[in-house]
N, C-alpha and C positions, 0 to 999 in steps of 0.2 A: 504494500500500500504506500502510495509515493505520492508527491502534492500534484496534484490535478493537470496543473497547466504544463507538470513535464513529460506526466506519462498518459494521460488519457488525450488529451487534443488530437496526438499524431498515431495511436494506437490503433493498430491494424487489428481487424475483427471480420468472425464468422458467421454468415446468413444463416439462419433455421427456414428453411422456405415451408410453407404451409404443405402440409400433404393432405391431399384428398381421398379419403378413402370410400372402399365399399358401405362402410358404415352410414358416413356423410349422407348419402345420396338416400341411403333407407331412410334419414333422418330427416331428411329435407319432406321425401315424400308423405309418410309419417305425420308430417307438420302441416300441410298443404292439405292434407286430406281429415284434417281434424280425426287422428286416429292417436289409443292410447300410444306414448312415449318410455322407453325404456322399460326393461325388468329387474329388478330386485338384481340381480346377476347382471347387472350394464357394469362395464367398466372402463374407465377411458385414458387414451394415451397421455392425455395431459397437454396437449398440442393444442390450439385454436382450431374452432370447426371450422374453417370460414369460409362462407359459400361463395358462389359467381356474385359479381358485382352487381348481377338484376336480379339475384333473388330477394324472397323477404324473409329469411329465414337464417341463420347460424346461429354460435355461442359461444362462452368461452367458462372455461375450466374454474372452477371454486375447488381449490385445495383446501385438507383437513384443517381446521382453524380460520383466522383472520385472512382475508383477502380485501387487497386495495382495488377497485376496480371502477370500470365506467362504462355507460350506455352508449356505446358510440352508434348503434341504429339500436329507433323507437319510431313509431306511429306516429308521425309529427310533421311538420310543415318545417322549414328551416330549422332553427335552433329552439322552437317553440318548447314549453315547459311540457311532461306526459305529467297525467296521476298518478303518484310514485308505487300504489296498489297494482296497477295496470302494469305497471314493466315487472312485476316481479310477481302476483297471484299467477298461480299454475303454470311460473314459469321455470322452476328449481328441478330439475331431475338427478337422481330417485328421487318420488314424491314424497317419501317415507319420513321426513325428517320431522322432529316436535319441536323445535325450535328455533327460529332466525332473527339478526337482526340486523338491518341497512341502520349505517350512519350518516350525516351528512354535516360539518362545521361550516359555517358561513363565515364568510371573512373577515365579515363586520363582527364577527362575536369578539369580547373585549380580552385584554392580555392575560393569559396563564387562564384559558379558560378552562371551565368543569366540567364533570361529566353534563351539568345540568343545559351549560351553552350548546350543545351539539344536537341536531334535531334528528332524532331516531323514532323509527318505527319496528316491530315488531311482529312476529307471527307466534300463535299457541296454537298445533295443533288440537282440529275440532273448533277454532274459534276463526279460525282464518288472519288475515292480515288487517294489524289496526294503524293506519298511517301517522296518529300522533298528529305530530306538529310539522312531519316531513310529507307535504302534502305534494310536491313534484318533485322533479326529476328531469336534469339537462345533459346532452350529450356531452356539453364544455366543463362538466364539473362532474369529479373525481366523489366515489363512494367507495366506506368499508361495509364488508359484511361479514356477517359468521353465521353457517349453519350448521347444528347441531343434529347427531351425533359427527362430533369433530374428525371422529377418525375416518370418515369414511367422503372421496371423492363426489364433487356433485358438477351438474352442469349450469347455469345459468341461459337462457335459449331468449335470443332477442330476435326481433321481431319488425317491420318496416323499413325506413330508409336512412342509407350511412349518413352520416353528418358531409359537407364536402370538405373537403381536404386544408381548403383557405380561412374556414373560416374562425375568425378570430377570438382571444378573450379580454377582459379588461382582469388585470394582477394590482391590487391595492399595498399600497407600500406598508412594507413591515408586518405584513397578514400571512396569514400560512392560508391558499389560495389552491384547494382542492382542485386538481385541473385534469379532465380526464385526457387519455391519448386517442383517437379515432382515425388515424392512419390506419391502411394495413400495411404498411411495412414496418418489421420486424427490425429494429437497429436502434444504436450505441445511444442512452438519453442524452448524451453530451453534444453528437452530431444533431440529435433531433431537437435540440434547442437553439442549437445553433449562435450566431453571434449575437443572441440576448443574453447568454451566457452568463457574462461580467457585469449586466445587470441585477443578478438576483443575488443575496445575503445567503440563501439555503435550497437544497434540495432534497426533499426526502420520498424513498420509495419504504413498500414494504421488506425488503432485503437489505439496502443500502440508504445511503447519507453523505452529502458533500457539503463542506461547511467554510466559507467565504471568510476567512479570518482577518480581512482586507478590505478594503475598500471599493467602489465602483471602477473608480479611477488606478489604482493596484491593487488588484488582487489576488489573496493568496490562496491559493485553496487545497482543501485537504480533502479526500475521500477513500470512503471502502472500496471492496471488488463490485465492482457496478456488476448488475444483469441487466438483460436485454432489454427495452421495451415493447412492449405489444400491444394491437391490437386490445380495446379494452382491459387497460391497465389504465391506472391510475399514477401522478406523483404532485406532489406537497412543495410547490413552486413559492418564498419570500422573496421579494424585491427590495430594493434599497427605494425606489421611488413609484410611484404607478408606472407601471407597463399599458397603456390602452391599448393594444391593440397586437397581443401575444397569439403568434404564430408557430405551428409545429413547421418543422423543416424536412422536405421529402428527400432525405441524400438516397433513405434506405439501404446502408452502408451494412457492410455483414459486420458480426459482431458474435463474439465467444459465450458462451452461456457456461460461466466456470461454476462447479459444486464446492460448496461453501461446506465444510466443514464442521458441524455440531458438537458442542460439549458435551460428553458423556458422565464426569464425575458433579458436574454442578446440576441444578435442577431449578427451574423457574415455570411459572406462569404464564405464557403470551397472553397480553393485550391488543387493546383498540391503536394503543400508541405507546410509543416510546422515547425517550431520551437517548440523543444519540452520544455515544461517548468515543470521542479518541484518542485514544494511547499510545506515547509515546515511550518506547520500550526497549532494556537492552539485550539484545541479540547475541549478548556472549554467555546469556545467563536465563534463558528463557524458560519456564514453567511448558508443562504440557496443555495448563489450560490458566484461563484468567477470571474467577466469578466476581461481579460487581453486587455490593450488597446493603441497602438501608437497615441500617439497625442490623438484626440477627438474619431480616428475608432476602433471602438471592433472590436478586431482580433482572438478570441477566449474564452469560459467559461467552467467551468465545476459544478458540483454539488459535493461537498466535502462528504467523507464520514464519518458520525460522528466519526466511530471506527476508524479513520484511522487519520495521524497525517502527512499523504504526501498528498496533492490533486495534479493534473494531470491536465497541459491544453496544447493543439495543439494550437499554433498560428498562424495564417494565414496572415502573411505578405506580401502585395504587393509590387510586385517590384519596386524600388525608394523610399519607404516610409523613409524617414530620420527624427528619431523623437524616441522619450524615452518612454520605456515602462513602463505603471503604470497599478496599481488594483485597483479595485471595488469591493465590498461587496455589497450584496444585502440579507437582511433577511425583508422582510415588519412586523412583530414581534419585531424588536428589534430598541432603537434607532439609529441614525444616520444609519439609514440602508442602504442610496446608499454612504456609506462613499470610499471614494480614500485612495490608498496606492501610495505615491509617493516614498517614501524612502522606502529601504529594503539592503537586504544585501545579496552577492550573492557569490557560493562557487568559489574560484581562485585559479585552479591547481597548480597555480606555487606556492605560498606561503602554501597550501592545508589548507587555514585555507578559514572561510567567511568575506567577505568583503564588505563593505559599498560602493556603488556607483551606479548611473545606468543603464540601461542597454541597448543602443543604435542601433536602428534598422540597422542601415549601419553596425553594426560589422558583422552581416550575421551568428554568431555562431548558430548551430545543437542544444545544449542543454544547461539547465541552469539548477541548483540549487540553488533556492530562498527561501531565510526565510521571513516570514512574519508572522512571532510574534511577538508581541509586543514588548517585550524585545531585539529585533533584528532592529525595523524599528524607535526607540521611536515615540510608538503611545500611548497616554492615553486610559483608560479603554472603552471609546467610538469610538475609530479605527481612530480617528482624528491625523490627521499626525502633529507630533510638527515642 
């Protein structure tokens, strides 16, 4: 993991081109024909379904847990609002599932929002779907969902016409600005942003995070192993100033879709959302894993990468948690191996140098830059915090 503007800009990358299967075609028919969908025994490659350009029909993949995602075709006239009911009743296969929930944050909700700012609606099977307070739904803007039972793959099956390719969004400065993707091409979110790039503060997807530690005018930026974006994905676009008029960019540039590595000795909770954290790490002395943790709760770990000198953790903080954030090292090889980091030192914009202190879960901040080398946290040769 290397800052942004030296290794990802010029970074050569691999296409996943959509494959159209036998399946597809049954699906489509299926759909057109108002015939039941799917059996108990459906199971899917995980691939985008994504039909001919003049069908009215594909979908795209809901993985076990949270997914960031967006409508990029609905029943609608341009970019018109649908009934957020209508894009999503008897549209989830397997139908089986007892409970869902689409989120939706509006830009205008106020800083360090709660769960209570975010407008969700919900499904109880037997009761069907109650829209709440998230009464539509736009192709230009970015949803989470979770359907339950987690473990188990689902589809999402949308329905009318793409969004066109041009058409625009307005990015409120300093908002975290739900933006859905409705391209079908498959490629690098850095290319598909293209040279607004240096205008946003943050970027966040559900996998990844890139954080503008810089200014408009120089900027410095830091980020994880990005993955690809898709069709009907979503990402969490801050600007430094309003953007009016934010366009996706068709390089359609091929792009890697690297496997991201899981922590097996730490154990957390996935949320709606996360705190992204980056670690700045030393590579002569590396642990097998890294848990981030408020108080006594692991809120999130990651697995460092020996070559790399940033490690990457999502932290899943509950809401109300008021409590200081510390680390953990975990190598079963090395001593002290479940050793704490208490102290560390963490980057503060306004002086733009690192600073020692920290870093308390009520503050609610989006991202952080953390040292934890030795030399930064004074830790002895054995990760033992002085």
């Amino acid at each position: 993991m290397k800052p942004l503007n030296k290794e990802f800009m010029g970074a050569l990358v691999t296409n996943r081109i959509f494959r159209k299967t036998l399946f597809l075609n049954f699906l489509l028919l299926l759909m057109l024909c108002d015939l039941p969908l799917f059996s108990q025994q459906h199971k899917s490659s995980g691939n985008v379904l994504q039909a001919a350009g003049d069908q009215i029909v594909d979908s795209i993949p809901l993985r076990p847990g949270w997914n960031w995602i967006s409508f990029p075709r609905l029943e609608r006239l341009a970019n018109d609002p649908v009934p957020s009911v209508q894009a999503v009743e008897d549209r989830i296969y397997p139908n089986d599932y007892g409970y869902a929930e689409l989120h939706f944050l509006p830009p205008t909700a106020p800083p360090n929002p709660t769960v209570e700012d975010e407008l969700i609606m919900d499904y109880f099977q037997g009761n069907g779907w109650n829209d709440n307070y998230l009464t539509t739904v736009q192709s230009t803007d970015g949803y989470k969902i979770y359907v339950a039972p987690k473990d188990i793959e689902h589809h999402l099956l949308l329905k009318g016409t793409v969004l066109a390719p041009v058409t625009g969004k307005t990015l409120l400065a300093g908002k975290d600005n739900w933006t859905g993707y409705f391209l079908p091409e498959t490629q690098s979110p850095i290319h598909a942003i293209g040279d607004q790039l240096n205008k946003l503060k943050s970027i966040k997807a559900h996998d990844w995070a890139a954080y503008n530690m810089g200014t408009e005018a120089k900027p410095e930026w830091v980020s994880s192993i990005q993955k690809p974006l898709r069709y009907g994905d979503m990402l969490v676009l801050t600007p430094f100033s309003d953007v009016t008029d934010f366009q996706w960019t068709r390089l359609g540039s091929p792009f890697d879709d690297p496997a991201l590595p899981q922590a097996q000795y730490f154990s957390y909770t996935e949320r709606a959302d996360y705190t992204a954290l980056f670690l700045a790490i030393d590579t002569t002395d590396l642990p097998l894993e890294i848990g981030a943790f408020a108080g006594d709760l692991c809120v999130g770990a990651c697995q460092p990468d020996a070559a790399d000198s940033l490690a990457f953790i999502r932290a899943y903080i509950p809401a109300g948690v008021d409590d200081t954030l510390s680390f953990a090292y975990f190598d079963p090889l090395k001593k002290g191996r479940g050793r704490r980091i208490s102290q560390y030192q963490v980057y503060d914009e306004k002086s733009r140098a690192l600073v020692k202190r920290p870093i308390r879960t009520r503050e609610g901040g989006g991202f952080y830059f953390v040292s934890l080398k030795s030399s930064d946290t004074g830790s002895d040769s054995n990760g033992t915090t002085k």
